[in-house]
C-alpha positions as CSV (number, residue, x, y, z in Angstrom):
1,X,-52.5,-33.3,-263.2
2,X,-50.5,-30.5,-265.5
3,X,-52.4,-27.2,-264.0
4,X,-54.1,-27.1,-267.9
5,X,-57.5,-27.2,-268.3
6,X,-57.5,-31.1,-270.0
7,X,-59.9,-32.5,-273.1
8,X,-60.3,-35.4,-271.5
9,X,-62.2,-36.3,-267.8
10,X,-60.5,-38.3,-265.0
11,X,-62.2,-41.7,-264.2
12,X,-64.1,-41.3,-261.0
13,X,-63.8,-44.0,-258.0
14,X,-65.4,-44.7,-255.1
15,X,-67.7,-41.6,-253.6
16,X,-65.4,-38.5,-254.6
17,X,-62.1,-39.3,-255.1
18,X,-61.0,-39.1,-258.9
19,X,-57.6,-40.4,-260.8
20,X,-56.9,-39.3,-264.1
21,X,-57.6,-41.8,-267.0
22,X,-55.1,-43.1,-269.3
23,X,-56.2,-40.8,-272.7
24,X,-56.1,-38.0,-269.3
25,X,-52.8,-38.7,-269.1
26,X,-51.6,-39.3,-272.6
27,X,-53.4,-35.5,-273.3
28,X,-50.9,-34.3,-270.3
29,X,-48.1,-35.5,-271.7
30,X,-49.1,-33.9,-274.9
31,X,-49.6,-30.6,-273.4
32,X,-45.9,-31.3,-272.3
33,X,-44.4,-32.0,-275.3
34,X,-46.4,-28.9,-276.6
35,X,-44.3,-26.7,-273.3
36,X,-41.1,-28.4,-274.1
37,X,-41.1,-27.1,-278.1
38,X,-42.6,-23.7,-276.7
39,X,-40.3,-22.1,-274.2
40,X,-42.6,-19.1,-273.7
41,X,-45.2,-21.5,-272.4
42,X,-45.9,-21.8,-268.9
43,X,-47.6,-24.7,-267.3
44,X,-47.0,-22.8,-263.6
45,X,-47.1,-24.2,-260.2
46,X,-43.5,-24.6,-259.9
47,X,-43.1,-27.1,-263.4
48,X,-41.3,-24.7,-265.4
49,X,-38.2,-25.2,-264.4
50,X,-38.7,-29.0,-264.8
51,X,-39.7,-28.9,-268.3
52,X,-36.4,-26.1,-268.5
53,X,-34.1,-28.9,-267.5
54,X,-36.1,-31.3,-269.8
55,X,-36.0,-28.8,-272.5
56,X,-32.0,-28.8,-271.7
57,X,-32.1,-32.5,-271.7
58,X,-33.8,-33.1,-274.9
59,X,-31.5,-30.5,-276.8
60,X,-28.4,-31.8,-276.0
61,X,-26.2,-33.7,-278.3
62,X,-24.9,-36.5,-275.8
63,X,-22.5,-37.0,-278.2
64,X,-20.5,-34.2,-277.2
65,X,-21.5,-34.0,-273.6
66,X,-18.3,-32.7,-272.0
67,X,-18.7,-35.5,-269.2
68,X,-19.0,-38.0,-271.6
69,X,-16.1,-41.2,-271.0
70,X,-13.9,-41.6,-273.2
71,X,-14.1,-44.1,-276.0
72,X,-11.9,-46.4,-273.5
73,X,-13.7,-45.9,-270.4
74,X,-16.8,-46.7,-271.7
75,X,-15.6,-49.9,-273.1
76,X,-14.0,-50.7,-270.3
77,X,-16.9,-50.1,-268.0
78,X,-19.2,-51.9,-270.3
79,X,-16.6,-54.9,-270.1
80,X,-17.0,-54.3,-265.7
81,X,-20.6,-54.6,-266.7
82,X,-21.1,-57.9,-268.5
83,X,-18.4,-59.5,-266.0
84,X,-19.1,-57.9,-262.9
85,X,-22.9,-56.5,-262.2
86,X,-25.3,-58.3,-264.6
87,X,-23.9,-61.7,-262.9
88,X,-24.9,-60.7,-259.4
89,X,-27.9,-58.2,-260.6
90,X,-30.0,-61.7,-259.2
91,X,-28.8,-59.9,-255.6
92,X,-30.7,-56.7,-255.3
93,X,-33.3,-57.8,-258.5
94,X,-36.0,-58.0,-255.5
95,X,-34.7,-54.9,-253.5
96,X,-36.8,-52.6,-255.3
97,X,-39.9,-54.2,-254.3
98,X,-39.5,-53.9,-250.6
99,X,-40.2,-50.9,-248.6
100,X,-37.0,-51.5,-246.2
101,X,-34.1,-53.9,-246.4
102,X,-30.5,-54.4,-245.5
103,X,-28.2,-56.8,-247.9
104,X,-24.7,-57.3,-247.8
105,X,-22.6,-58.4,-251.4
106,X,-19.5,-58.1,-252.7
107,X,-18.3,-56.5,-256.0
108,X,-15.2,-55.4,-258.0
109,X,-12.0,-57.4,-256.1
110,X,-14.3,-58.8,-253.4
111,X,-15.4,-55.6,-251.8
112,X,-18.5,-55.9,-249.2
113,X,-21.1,-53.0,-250.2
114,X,-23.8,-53.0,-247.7
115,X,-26.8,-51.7,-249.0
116,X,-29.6,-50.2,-247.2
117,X,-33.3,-49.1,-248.0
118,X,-35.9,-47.3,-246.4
119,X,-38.5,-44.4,-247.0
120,X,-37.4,-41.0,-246.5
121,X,-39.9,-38.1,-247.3
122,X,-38.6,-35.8,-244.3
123,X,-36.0,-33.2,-245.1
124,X,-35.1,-32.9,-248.8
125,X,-38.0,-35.9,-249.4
126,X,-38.2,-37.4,-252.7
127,X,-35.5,-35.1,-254.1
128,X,-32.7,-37.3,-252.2
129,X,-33.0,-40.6,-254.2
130,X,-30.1,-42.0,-252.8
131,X,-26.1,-42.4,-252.1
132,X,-23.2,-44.4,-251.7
133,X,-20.5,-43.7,-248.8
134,X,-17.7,-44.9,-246.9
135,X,-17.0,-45.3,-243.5
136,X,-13.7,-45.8,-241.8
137,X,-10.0,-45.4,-243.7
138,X,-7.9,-47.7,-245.3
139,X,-8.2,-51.3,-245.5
140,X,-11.1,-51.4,-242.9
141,X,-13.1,-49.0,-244.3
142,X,-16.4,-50.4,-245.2
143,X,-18.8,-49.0,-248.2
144,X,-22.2,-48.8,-248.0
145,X,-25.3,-47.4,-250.5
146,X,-29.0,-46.3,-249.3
147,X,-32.1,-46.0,-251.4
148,X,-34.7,-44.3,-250.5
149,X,-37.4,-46.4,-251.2
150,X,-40.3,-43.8,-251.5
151,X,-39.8,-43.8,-254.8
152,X,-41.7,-45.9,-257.2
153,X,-39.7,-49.3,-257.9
154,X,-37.6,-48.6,-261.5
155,X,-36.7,-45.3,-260.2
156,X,-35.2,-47.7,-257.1
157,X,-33.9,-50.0,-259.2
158,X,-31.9,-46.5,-261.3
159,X,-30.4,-45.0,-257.7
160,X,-29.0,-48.6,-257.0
161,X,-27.4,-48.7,-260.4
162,X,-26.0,-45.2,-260.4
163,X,-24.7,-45.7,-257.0
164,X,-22.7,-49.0,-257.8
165,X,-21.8,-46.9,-260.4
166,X,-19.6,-44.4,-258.6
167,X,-18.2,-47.6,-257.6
168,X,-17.1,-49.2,-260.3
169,X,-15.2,-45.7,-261.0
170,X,-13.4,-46.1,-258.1
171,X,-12.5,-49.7,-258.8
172,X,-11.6,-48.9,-262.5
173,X,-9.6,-45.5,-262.0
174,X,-8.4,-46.9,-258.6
175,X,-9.6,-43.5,-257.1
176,X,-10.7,-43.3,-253.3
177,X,-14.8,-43.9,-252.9
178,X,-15.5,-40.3,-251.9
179,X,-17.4,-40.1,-248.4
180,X,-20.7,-39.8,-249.9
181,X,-22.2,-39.2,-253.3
182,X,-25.6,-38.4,-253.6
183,X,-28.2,-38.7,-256.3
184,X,-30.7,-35.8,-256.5
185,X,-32.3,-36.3,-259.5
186,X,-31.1,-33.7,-261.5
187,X,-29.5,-35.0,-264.3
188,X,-28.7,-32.2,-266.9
189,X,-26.6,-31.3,-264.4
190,X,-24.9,-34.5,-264.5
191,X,-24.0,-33.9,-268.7
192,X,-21.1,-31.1,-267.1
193,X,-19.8,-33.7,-264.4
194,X,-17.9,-36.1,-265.3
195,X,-18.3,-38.6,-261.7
196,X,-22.3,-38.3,-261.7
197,X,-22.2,-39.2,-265.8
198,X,-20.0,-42.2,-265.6
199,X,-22.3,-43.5,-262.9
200,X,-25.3,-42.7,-264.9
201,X,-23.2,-44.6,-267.9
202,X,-24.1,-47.8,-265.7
203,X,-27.5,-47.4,-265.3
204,X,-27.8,-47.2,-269.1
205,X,-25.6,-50.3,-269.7
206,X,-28.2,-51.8,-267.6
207,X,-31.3,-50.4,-268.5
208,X,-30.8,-50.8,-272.6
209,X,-29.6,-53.6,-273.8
210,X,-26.9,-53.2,-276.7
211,X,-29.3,-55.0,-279.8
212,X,-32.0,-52.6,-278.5
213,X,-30.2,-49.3,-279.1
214,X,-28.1,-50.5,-282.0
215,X,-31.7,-49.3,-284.5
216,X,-31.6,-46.0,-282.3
217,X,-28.1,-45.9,-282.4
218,X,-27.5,-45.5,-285.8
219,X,-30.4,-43.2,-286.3
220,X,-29.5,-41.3,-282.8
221,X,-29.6,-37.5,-284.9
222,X,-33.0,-38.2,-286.5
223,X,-34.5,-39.7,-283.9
224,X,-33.2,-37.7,-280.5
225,X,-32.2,-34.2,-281.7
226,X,-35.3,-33.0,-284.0
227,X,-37.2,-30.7,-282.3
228,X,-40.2,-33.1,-281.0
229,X,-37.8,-35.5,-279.9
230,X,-39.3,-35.7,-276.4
231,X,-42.1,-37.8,-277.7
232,X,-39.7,-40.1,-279.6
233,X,-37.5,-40.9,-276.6
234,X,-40.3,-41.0,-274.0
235,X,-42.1,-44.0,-276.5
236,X,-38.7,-45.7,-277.1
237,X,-37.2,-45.1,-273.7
238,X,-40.5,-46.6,-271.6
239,X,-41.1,-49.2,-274.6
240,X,-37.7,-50.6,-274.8
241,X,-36.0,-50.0,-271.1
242,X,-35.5,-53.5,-269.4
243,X,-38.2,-53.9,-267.1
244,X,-36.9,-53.4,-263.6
245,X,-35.8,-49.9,-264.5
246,X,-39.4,-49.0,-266.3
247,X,-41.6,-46.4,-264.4
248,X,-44.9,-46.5,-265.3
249,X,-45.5,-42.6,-266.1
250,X,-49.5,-43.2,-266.9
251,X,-49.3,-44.2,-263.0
252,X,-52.7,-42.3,-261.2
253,X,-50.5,-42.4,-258.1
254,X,-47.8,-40.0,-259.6
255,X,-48.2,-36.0,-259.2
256,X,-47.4,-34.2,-262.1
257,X,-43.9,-32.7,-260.8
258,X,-43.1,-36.5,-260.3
259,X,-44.6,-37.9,-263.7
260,X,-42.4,-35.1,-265.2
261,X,-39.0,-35.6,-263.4
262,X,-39.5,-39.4,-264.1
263,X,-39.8,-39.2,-268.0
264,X,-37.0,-36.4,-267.7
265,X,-34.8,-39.7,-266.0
266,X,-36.2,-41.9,-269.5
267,X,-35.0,-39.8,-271.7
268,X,-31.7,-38.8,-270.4
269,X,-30.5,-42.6,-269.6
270,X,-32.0,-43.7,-273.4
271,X,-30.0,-40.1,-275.0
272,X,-26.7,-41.5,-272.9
273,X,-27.1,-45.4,-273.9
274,X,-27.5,-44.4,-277.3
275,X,-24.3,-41.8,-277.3
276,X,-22.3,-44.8,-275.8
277,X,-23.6,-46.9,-278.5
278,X,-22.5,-44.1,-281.2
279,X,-19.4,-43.1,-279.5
280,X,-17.8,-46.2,-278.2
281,X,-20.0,-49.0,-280.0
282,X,-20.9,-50.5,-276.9
């Protein structure tokens, strides 16, 4: 729960243990949006910095992100999109719901990805949500992608996307897969580089479908850049987000850190759909 004294009590369960209710939660999320407006306000115990790159996230005109694609990239990936991914999405559609699995497909001119997923939580943990790699040179090099499957299922479903993203840059740009790319989770970082936002430009393909942002879209400057805009992406970015990529933020199970870096993911893939839409009319 944010470390603010809350309105609202948590539902109790069995003997001791207590969860936070919904209107617990919805008052947390308000005290949020509150932080994110006020940079002076702290919510301590290690969040600031969260709701800093949140606070980055939310400000930012995606518009002119200096790792946005290019008007023909984007098309051309959304083209790669339609033709290539959504058709064999029925492949890893259950992948998300398992704890550990190990598929093979093929992709983009008939390469074999092998994708792997498991639970990490040693090491860097939940901050590692994934990466693509390659093994081996040349023509037998094979390419491979692991998920790390502690995280809740959309967020799954998001480091699968991003990583067949970095793909499909490779296969468009005809560039060499790099050894491994990793997904950490912290995507203003991603608005500067222009490999991590192209494969973030995939998940949002996926997760937002075109007639779903085209309202946003054309709205994108009221809607996403006034100054409580947080609260305007979260409800349209968790109402409207296909459901395989929707995490439910109201979830009891989630600590605040994660509740908070998982609405920072919702707003930044609805912001970049939305900038594609207004950009490159995809």
């Amino acid at each position: 729960m944010w470390p603010l004294k809350s309105p609202k009590p948590a539902v109790k369960i069995q003997g001791d243990v207590q969860v936070p209710g919904k209107e617990a939660l919805t008052s947390e999320l308000s005290l949020l949006f509150t932080a994110i407006q006020s940079p002076s306000m702290s919510l301590g115990d290690g969040l600031d910095e969260r709701v800093g790159e949140l606070r980055t996230i939310v400000s930012a005109d995606y518009r002119e992100a200096a790792a946005l694609p290019s008007n023909q990239s984007a098309r051309e990936l959304s083209g790669i999109v339609e033709a290539e991914v959504k058709p064999r999405s029925q492949i890893w559609d259950s992948m998300p719901y398992s704890k550990r699995f190990s598929r093979v497909f093929e992709i983009f001119a008939a390469q074999r990805v092998t994708v792997q997923g498991a639970p990490y939580l040693e090491g860097a943990g939940l901050d590692l949500w994934g990466f693509s790699f390659r093994l081996g040179r040349g023509k037998a090099s094979e390419l491979g992608i692991f998920v790390n499957t502690a995280h809740v299922a959309g967020a799954i479903a998001t480091t699968l996307a991003h990583e067949i993203g970095h793909l499909a840059e490779s296969y468009i740009f005809n560039l060499k897969q790099p050894r491994v790319a990793l997904l950490d989770g912290t995507f203003a970082e991603h608005l500067d580089h222009e490999s991590e936002l192209f494969a973030d430009c995939l998940v949002s393909l996926m997760a937002y479908h075109r007639s779903v942002v085209r309202n946003i879209g054309i709205r994108y400057e009221a809607l996403l850049l006034k100054p409580n805009a947080v609260a305007e992406a979260a409800r349209y970015g968790y109402a409207e987000i296909c459901p395989e990529f929707r995490i439910d933020i109201f979830s009891p199970d989630l600590s605040a850190q994660w509740r908070l870096r998982y609405l920072t993911s919702v707003v930044h893939y609805l912001k970049l759909r939305c900038a594609l839409y207004h950009t490159a009319g995809v």
